[in-house]
C-alpha positions as CSV (number, residue, x, y, z in Angstrom):
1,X,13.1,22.3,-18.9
2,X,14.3,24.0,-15.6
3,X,15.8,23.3,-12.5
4,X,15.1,24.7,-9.0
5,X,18.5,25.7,-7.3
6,X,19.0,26.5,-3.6
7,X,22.2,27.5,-2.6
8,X,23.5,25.8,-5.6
9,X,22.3,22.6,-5.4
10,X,19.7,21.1,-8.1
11,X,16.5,19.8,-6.1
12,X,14.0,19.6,-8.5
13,X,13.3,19.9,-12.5
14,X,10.0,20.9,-13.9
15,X,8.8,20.4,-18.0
16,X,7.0,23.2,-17.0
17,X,6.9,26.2,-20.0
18,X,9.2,29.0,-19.5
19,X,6.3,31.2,-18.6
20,X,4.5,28.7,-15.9
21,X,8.3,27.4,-14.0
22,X,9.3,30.0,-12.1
23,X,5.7,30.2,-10.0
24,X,5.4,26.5,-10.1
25,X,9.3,25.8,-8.6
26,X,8.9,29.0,-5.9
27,X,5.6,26.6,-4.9
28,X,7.3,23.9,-4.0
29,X,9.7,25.3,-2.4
30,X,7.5,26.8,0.0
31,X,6.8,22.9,0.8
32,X,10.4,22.0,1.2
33,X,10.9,24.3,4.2
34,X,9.2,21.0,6.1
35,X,11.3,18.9,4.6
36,X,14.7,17.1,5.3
37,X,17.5,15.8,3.0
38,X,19.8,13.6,4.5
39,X,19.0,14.7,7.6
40,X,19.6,18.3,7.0
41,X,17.0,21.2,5.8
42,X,16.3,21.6,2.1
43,X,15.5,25.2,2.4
44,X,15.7,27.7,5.6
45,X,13.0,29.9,4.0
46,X,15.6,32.5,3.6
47,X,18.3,31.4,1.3
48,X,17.8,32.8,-2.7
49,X,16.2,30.6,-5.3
50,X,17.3,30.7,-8.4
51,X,15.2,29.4,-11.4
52,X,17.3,28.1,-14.3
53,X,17.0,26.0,-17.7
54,X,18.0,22.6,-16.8
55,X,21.3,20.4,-17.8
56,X,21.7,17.4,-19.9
57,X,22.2,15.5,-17.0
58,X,19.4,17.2,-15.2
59,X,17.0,16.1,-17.9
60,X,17.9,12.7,-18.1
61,X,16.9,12.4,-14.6
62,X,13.8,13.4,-15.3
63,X,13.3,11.1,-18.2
64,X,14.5,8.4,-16.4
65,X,11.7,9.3,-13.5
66,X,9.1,9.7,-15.4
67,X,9.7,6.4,-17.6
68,X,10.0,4.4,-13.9
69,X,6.3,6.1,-13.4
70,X,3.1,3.7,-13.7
71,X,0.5,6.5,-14.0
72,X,-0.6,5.6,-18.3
73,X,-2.8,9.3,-17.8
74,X,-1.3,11.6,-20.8
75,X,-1.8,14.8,-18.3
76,X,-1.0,17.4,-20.1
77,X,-0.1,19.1,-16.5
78,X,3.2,20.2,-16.2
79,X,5.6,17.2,-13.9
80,X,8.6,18.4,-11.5
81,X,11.2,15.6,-10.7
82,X,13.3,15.7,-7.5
83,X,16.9,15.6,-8.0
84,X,17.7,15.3,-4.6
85,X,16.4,12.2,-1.8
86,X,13.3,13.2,0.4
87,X,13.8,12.2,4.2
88,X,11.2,9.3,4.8
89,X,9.9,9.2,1.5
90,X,11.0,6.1,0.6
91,X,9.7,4.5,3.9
92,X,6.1,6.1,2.7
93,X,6.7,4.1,-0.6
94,X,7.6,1.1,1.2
95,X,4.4,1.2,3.4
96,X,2.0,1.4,0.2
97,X,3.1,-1.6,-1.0
């Protein structure tokens, strides 16, 4: 697995192949320039990304996400797991319900 690093914080972890990560996690990146963290911007569209294999700990999380997941598909996609809290995200979650 690999983890997405931005100023050398974690924000996301793919099970994406070696070969497929690095395009995949530069992707979403893109997306977080639109998005807040605690109040405060993920990525200024300027600061280095770094691409890296992922940590124990960094891999648990994504277990743990993707056992909390409903979807009973066996996509064969690759899956990226936040590591970090998405500004009104949760309210969107909330609202669904």
């Amino acid at each position: 697995m690999f983890t997405l690093e931005i100023d050398g914080r974690a924000i996301a972890v793919t099970d994406a192949s070696e070969k497929d990560a690095k395009d995949l996690l530069e992707s979403i990146a893109e997306e977080l320039i639109d998005l807040e963290s605690e109040g405060g911007m993920i990525w200024d569209g300027t600061s280095p990304l770094t691409i890296r294999r992922a940590t124990d700990e960094e891999v648990a999380a994504f277990d743990e996400a993707e056992m909390d997941e409903e979807d009973e598909e066996d996509d064969e996609d690759p899956v990226v797991v936040f590591l970090i809290d998405i500004d009104g995200l949760e309210e969107d979650d909330e609202d669904e319900d």
